[in-house]
VEXDREN-2710 file (C-alpha; in Angstrom, 1 decimal):
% VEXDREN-2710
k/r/px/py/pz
1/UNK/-59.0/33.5/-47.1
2/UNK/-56.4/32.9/-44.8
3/UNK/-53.0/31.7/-46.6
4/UNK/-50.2/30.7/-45.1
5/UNK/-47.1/32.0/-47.1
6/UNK/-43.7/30.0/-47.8
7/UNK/-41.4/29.7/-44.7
8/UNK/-41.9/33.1/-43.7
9/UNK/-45.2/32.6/-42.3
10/UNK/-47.0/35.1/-44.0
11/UNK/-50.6/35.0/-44.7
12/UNK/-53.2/36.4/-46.6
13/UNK/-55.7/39.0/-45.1
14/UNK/-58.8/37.4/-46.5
15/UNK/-60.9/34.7/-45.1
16/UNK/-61.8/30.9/-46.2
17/UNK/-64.8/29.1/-45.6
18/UNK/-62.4/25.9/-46.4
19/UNK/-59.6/24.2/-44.9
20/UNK/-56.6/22.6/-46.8
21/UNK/-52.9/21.8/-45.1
22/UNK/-49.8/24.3/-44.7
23/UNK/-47.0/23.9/-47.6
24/UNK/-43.5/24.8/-47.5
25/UNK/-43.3/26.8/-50.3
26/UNK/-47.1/27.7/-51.7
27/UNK/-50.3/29.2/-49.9
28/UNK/-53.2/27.2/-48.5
29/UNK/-56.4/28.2/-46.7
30/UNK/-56.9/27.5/-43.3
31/UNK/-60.0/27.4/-41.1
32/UNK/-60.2/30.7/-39.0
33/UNK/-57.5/30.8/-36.3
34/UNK/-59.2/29.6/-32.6
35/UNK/-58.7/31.9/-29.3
36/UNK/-56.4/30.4/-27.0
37/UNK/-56.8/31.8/-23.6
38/UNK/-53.8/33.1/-22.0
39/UNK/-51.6/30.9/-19.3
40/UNK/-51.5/33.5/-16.8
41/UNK/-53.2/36.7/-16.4
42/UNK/-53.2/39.9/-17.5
43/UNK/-51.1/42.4/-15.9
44/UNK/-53.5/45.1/-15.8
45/UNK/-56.9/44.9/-15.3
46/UNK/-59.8/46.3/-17.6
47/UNK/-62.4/49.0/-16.8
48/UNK/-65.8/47.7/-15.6
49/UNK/-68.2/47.9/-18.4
50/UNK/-70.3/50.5/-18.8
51/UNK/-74.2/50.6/-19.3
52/UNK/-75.0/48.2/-22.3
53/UNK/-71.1/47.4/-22.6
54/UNK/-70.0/43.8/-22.9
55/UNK/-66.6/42.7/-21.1
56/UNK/-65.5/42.3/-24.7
57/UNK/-66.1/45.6/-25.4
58/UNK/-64.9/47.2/-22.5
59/UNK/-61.3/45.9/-23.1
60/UNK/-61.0/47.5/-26.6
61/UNK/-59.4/51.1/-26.6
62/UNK/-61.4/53.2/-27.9
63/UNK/-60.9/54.4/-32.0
64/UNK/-59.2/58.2/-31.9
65/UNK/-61.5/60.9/-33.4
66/UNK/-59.6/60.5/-36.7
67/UNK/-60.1/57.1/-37.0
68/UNK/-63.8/57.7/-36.3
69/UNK/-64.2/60.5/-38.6
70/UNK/-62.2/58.6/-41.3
71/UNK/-64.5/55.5/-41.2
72/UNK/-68.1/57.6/-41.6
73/UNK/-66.7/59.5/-44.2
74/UNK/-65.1/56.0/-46.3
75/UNK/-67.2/53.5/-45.5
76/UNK/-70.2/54.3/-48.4
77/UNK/-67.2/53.0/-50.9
78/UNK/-66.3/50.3/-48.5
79/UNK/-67.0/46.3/-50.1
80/UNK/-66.5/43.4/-49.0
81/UNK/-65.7/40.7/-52.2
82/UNK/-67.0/37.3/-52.0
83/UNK/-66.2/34.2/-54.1
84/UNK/-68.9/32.0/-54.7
85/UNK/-69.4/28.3/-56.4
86/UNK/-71.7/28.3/-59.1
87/UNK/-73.5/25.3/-58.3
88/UNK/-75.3/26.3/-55.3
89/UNK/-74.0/29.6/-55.1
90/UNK/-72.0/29.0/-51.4
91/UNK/-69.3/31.0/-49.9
92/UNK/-66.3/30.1/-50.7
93/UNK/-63.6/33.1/-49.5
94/UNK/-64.2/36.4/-48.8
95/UNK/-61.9/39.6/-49.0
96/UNK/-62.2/43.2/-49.3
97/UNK/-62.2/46.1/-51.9
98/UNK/-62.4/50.0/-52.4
99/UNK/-64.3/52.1/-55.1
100/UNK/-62.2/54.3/-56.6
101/UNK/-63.1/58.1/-57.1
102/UNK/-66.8/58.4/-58.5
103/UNK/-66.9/55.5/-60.7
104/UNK/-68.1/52.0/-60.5
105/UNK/-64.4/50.6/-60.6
106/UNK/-62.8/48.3/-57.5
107/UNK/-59.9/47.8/-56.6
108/UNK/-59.0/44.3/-54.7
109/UNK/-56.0/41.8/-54.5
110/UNK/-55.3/39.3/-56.8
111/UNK/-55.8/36.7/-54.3
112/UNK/-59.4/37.5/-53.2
113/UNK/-60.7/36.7/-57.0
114/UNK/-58.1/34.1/-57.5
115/UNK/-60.3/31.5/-57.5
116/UNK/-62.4/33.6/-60.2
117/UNK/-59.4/34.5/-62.6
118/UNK/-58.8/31.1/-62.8
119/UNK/-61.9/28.7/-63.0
120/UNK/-64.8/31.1/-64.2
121/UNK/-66.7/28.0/-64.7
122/UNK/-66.8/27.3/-61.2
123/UNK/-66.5/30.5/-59.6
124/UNK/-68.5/33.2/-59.8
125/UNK/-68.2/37.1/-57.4
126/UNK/-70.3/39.6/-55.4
127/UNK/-69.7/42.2/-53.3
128/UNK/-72.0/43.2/-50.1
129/UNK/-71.5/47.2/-48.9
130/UNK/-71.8/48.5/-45.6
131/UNK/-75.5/49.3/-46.0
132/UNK/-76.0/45.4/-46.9
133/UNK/-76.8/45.6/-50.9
134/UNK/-75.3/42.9/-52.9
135/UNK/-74.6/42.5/-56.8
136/UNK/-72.3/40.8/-58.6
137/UNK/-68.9/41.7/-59.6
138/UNK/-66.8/41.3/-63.1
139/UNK/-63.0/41.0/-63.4
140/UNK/-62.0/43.4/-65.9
141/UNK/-57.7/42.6/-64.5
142/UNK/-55.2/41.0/-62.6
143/UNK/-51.8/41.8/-62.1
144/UNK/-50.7/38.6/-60.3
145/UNK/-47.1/40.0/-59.4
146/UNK/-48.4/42.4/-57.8
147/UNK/-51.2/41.1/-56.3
148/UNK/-53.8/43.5/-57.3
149/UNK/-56.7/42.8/-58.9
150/UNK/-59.9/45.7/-60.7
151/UNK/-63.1/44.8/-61.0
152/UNK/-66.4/46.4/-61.5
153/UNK/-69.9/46.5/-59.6
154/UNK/-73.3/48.1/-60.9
155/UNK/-72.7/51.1/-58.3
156/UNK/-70.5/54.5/-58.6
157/UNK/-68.5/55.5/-55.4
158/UNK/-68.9/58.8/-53.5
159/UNK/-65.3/60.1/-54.3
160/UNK/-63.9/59.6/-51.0
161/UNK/-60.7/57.1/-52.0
162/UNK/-58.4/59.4/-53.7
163/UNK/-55.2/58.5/-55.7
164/UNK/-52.3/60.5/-55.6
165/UNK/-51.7/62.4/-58.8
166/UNK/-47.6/62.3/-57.7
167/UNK/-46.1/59.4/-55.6
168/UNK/-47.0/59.8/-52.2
169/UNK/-44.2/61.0/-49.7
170/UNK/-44.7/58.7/-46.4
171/UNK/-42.3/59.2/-43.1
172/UNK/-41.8/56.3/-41.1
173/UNK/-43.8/56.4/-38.1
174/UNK/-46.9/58.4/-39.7
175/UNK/-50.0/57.1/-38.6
176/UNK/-52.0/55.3/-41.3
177/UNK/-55.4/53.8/-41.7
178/UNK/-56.6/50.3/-42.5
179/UNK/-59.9/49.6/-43.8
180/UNK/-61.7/46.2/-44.3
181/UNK/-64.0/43.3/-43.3
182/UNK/-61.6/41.5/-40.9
183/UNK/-62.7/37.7/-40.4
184/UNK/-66.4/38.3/-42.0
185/UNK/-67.4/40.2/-38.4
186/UNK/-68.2/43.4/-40.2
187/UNK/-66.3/46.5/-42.0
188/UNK/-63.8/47.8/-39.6
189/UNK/-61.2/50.6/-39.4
190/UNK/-57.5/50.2/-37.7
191/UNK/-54.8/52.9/-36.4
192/UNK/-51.3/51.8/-37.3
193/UNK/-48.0/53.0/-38.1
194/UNK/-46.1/53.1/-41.8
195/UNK/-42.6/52.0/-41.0
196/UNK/-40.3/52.0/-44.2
197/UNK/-40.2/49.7/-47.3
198/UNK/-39.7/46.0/-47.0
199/UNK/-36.0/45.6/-48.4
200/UNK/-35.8/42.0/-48.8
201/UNK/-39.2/41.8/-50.9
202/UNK/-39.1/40.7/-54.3
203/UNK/-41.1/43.6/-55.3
204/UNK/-41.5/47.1/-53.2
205/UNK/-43.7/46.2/-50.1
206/UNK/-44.6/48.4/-47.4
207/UNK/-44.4/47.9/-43.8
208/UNK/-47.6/48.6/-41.7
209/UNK/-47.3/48.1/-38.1
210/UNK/-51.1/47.6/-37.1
211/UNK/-53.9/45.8/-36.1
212/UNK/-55.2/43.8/-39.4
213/UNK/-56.7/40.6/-39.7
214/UNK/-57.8/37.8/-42.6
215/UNK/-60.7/39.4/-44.5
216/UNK/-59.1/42.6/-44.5
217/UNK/-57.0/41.9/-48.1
218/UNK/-57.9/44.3/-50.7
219/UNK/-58.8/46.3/-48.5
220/UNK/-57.2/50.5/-48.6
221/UNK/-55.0/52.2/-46.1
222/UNK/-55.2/55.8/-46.4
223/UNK/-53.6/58.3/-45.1
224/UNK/-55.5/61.3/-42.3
225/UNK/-56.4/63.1/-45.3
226/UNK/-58.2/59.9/-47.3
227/UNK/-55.4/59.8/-50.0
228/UNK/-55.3/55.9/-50.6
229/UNK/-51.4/54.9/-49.7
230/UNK/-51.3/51.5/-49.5
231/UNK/-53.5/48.3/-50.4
232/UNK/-53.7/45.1/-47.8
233/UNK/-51.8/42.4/-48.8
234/UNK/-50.5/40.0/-45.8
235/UNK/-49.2/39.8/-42.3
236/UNK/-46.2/38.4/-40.5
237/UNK/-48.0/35.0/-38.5
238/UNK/-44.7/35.2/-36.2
239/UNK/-44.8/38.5/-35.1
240/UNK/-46.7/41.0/-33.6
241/UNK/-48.7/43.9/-35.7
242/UNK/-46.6/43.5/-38.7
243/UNK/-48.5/43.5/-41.9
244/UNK/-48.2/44.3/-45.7
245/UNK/-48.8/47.0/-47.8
246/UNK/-49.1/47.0/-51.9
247/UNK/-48.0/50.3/-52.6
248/UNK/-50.7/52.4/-54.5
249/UNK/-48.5/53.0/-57.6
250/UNK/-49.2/49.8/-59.0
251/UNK/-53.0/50.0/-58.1
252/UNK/-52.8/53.2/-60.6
253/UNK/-50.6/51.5/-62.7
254/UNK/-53.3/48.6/-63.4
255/UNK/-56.3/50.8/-63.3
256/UNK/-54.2/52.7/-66.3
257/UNK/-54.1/49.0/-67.9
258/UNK/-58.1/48.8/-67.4
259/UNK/-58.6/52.1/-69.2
260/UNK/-56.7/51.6/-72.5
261/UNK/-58.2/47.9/-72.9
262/UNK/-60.8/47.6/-75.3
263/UNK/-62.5/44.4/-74.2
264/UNK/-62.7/42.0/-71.1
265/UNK/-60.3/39.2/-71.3
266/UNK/-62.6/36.0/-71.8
267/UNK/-59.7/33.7/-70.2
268/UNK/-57.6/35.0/-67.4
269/UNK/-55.1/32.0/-67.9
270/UNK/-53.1/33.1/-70.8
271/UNK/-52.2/36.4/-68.7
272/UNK/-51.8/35.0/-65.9
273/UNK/-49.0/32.7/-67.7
274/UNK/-47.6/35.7/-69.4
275/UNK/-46.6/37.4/-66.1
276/UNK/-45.2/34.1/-64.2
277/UNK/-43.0/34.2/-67.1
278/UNK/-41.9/37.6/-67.1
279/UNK/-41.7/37.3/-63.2
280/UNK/-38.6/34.1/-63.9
281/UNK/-36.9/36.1/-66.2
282/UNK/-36.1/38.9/-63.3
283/UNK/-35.9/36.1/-60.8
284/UNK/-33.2/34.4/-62.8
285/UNK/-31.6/36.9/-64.1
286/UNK/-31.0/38.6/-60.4
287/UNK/-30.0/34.9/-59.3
288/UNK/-27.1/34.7/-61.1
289/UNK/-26.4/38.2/-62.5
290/UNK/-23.2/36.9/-60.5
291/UNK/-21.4/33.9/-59.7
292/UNK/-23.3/32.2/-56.7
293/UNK/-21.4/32.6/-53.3
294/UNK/-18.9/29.7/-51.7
295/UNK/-19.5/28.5/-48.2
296/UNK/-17.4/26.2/-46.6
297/UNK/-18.5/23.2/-45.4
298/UNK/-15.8/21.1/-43.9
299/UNK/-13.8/19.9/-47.1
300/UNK/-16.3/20.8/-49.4
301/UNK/-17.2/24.0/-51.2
302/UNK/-21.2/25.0/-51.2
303/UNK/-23.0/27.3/-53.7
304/UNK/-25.4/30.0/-51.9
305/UNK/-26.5/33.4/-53.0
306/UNK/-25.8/36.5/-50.6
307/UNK/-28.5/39.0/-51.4
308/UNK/-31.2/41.4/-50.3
309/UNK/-33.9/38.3/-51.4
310/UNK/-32.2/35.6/-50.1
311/UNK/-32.0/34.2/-46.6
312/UNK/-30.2/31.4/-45.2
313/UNK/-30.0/29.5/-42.0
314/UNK/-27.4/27.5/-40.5
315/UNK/-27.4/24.3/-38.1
316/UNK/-25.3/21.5/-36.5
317/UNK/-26.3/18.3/-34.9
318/UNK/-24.6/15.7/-33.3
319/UNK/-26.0/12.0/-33.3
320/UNK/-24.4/11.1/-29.9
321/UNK/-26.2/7.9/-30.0
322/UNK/-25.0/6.5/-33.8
323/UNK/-21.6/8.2/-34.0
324/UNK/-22.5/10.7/-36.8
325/UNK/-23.1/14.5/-37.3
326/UNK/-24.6/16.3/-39.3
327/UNK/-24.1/20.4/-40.7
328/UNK/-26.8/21.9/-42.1
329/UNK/-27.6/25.3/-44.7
330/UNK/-30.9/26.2/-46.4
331/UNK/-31.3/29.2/-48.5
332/UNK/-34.7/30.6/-49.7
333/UNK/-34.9/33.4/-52.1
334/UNK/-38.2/35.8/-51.3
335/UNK/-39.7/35.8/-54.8
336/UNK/-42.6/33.5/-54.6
337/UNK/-45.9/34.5/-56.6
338/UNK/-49.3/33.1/-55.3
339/UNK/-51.2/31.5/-58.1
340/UNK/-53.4/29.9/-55.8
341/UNK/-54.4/28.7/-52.7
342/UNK/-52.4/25.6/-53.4
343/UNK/-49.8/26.9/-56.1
344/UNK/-46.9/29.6/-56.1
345/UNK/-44.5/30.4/-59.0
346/UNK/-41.2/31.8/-59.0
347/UNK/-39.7/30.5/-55.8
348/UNK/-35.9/29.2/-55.8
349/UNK/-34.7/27.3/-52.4
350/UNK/-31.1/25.5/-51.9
351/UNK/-29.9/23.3/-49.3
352/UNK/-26.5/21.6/-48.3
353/UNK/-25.8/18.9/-45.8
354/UNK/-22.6/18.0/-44.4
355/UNK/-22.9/14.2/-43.2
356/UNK/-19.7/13.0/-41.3
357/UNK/-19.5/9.5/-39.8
358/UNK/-15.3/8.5/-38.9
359/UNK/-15.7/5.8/-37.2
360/UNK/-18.3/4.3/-38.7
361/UNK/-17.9/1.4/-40.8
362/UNK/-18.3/2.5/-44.5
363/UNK/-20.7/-0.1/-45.5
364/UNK/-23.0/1.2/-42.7
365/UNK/-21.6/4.6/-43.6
366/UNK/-22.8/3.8/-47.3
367/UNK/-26.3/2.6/-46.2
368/UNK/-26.8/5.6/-44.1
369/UNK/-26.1/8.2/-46.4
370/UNK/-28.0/6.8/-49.2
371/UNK/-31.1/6.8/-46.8
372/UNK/-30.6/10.3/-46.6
373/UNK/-30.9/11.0/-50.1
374/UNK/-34.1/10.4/-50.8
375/UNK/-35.2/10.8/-54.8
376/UNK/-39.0/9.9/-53.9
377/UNK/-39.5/13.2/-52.4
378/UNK/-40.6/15.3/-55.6
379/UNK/-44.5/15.8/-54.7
380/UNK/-47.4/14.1/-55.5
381/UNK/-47.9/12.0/-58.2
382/UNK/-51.4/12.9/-58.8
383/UNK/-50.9/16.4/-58.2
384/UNK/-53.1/18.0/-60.5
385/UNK/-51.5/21.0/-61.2
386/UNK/-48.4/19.6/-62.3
387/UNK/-47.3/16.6/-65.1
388/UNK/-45.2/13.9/-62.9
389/UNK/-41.4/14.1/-63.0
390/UNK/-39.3/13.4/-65.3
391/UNK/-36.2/12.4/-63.6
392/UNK/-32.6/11.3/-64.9
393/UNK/-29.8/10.3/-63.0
394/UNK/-26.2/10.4/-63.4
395/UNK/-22.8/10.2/-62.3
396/UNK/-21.2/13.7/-63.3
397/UNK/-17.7/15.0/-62.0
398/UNK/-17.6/18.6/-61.5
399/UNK/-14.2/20.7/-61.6
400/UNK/-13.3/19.1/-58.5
401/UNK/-15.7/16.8/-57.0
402/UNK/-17.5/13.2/-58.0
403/UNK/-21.2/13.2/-57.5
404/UNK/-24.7/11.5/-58.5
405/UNK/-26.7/13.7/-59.4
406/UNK/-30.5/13.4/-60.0
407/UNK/-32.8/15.9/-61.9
408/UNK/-36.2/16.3/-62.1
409/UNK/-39.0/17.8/-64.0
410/UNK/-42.6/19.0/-63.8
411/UNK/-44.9/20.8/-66.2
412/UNK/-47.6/23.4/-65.1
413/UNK/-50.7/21.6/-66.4
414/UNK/-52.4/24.7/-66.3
415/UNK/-49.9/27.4/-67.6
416/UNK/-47.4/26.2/-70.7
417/UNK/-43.9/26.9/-70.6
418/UNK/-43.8/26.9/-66.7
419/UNK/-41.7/23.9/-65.3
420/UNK/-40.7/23.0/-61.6
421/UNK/-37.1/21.7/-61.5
422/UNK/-35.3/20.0/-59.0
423/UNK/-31.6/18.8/-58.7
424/UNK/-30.4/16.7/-56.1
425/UNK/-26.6/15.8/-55.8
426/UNK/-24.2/13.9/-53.3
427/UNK/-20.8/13.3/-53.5
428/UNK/-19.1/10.3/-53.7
429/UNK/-15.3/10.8/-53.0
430/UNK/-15.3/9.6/-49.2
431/UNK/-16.0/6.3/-47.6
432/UNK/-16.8/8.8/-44.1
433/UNK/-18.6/12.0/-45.3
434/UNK/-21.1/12.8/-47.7
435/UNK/-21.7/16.0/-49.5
436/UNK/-26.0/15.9/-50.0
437/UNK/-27.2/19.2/-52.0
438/UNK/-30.7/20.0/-53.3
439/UNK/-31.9/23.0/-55.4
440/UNK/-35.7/23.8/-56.2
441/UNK/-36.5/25.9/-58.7
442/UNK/-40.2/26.4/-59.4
443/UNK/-42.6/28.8/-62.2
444/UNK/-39.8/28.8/-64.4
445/UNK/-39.1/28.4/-68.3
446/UNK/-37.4/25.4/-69.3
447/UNK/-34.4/27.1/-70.4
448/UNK/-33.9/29.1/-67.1
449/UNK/-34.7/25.7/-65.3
450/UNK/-31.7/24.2/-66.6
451/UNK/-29.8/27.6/-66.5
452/UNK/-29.9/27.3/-62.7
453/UNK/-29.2/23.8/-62.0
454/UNK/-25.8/24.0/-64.2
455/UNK/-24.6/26.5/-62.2
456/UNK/-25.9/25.3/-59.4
457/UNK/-23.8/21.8/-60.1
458/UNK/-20.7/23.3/-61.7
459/UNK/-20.5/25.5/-58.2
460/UNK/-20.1/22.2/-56.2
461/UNK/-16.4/21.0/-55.7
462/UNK/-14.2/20.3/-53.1
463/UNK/-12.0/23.4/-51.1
464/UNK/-8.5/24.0/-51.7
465/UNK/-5.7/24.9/-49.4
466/UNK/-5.9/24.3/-45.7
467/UNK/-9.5/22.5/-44.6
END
């Protein structure tokens, strides 16, 4: 199912027979991407086909000898994982998956049996291998933070997918190998590169610079020799050949999980919840395991957080035409979780907005900022997964600055003890400028919730010294 990810436009390597629109900050399926042709040729021209060769064809380069041998030798333990609604038993997303060893176990993503994990009532899974036989599949875990996911068929592998007994030693630029069943064409195999781990990733993540495509999540990438480095997880929408790796340690580390449990969870929920949780207590706790960072912006003083996880952008615009201007900063830390195709947890996102009017009368001044700061933009109402906010408004003065501030709260319907907050402030010291903040905080406890905003609030204030 294809996903688009958060701002960073990352998407999952499975595929969707559904479409559902983009968010900001959680996944959603989208109908398989359409060829655009190109606006001007190419600068080369292909080869002619050969006898019984398609133009299509022609134009592909051909798979090296290793990639060839790899794929004959992997692709008996090769599946592709299929989500299916009970009633009526239709396609609903498709993914991929790996037998491990000699037995009948599978490893997967998280996201491919998502829909599974969460609503067994609805959802049901099967796998199909490369010689076409079908049966269905159980879920034995999940590790959501991860994105991994084990499940079993009624079939043993051969023993080609090996796991490394010690952690595997990778050097950037060795090739690797990318198995799966990219856009439900067919099982596939692709040469790429492995090119470091992904610094700024909440958890370890590494980089694969190669061909992969939706359909291709759960999929393995192996090293020449078959050892099993890497598990699909996502590629970069805004780039070219960069893609996602789960690194196999935590593939081990879950099928570890699988072999000391004694029975099949009957309700996936209740762990599911149990990791969001512990995922916001590391999230929080690396948020402000120092005091948050001062920017300046034009009198004022602006909380931010310089780190590894969190990136922020800058802007400026002048409104020639109504005498105003306007500085902008947004800040999003890389944590997010996927719970589903229309839910993340664990995300945090800041914003500051520098509004600036001099001549402006401060009546029209007045009206112009409070248009800005809009309260009525806290989600849907009827948005299932969530309770509707709770909001409460006040005027607060921090250490050195007058604002209104508004905070709001949401419940996960689904999860207990997971909240959405959101705090929105502006200041309200100058008959000219305006000081408009925002903080998001989503998956978190209620504690943590308000943790952050108070910080968030008391980090507000005004500069001292020179402006």
């Amino acid at each position: 199912m294809q996903r688009l990810l958060s701002a960073l436009f990352l998407f999952c390597l499975s595929t969707s027979a559904w479409a559902a629109a983009a968010q900001t900050t959680a996944p959603a399926r989208a109908t398989p991407p359409m060829v655009t042709p190109p606006s001007a040729p190419p600068a080369t021209t292909p080869a002619a086909p050969g006898p019984g060769e398609t133009d299509e064809q022609a134009a592909l380069p051909p798979p090296s000898s290793t990639a060839q041998k790899l794929y004959a030798s992997a692709k008996g333990d090769l599946l592709q994982i299929r989500m299916l609604l009970k009633n009526g038993r239709s396609q609903s997303s498709v993914g991929s998956g790996f037998l491990i060893g000699t037995g009948n176990l599978v490893l997967t993503n998280y996201h491919v049996v998502s829909q599974m994990a969460l609503d067994p009532a609805i959802y049901a899974g099967e796998y199909i291998d490369t010689d076409g036989k079908t049966g269905p599949i159980t879920l034995l875990a999940v590790d959501v933070l991860h994105d991994l996911a084990v499940v079993r068929v009624d079939r043993n592998g051969t023993g080609f997918f090996k796991l490394p007994d010690k952690p595997t030693k990778l050097t950037q630029g060795q090739y690797l190998y990318s198995l799966g069943n990219p856009l439900d064409l067919g099982f596939a195999i692709s040469e790429g590169a492995y090119n470091g781990i992904i610094t700024r990733s909440f958890y370890e993540q590494l980089m694969f610079t190669g061909p992969i495509n939706s359909g291709m999540s759960g999929g393995p990438s192996v090293t020449m020799g078959g050892m099993v480095a890497g598990v699909n997880v996502s590629k970069r929408r805004d780039g070219e050949l960069v893609s996602f790796l789960m690194p196999i340690k935590f593939g081990q580390e879950l099928l570890r999980r699988v072999a000391a449990q004694t029975t099949v969870p009957a309700d996936f929920n209740p762990l599911i919840a149990q990791q969001l949780l512990a995922h916001q207590r590391g999230m929080v706790e690396r948020l402000l395991d120092k005091p948050l960072s001062l920017k300046n912006m034009g009198p004022y003083q602006v909380p931010v957080r310089d780190s590894d996880q969190v990136r922020c952008w800058g802007r400026s615009n002048v409104k020639a035409e109504v005498s105003f201007m306007i500085d902008a900063i947004s800040c999003a830390m890389e944590s997010a979780i996927y719970v589903s195709d229309n839910q993340q947890s664990g995300h945090v996102s800041m914003s500051h907005q520098y509004l600036r009017a001099p001549a402006m009368p401060p009546l029209s001044f007045a009206t112009l900022a409070s248009g800005m700061f809009r309260v009525d933009r806290m989600g849907g109402r009827r948005d299932v997964r969530l309770t509707r906010p709770t909001c409460t408004e006040q005027f607060v003065h921090t250490a050195s600055l007058p604002v209104r501030a508004v905070t709001c709260v949401r419940a996960f319907r689904k999860f207990p003890g997971l909240y959405n907050f959101t705090l929105l402030t502006a200041s309200t010291d100058d008959a000219h400028a305006s000081l408009q903040s925002r903080i998001d905080v989503s998956g978190v406890s209620y504690e943590n919730g308000v943790r952050v905003t108070r910080a968030f609030l008391a980090s507000l204030g005004r500069r001292r010294g020179p402006k």
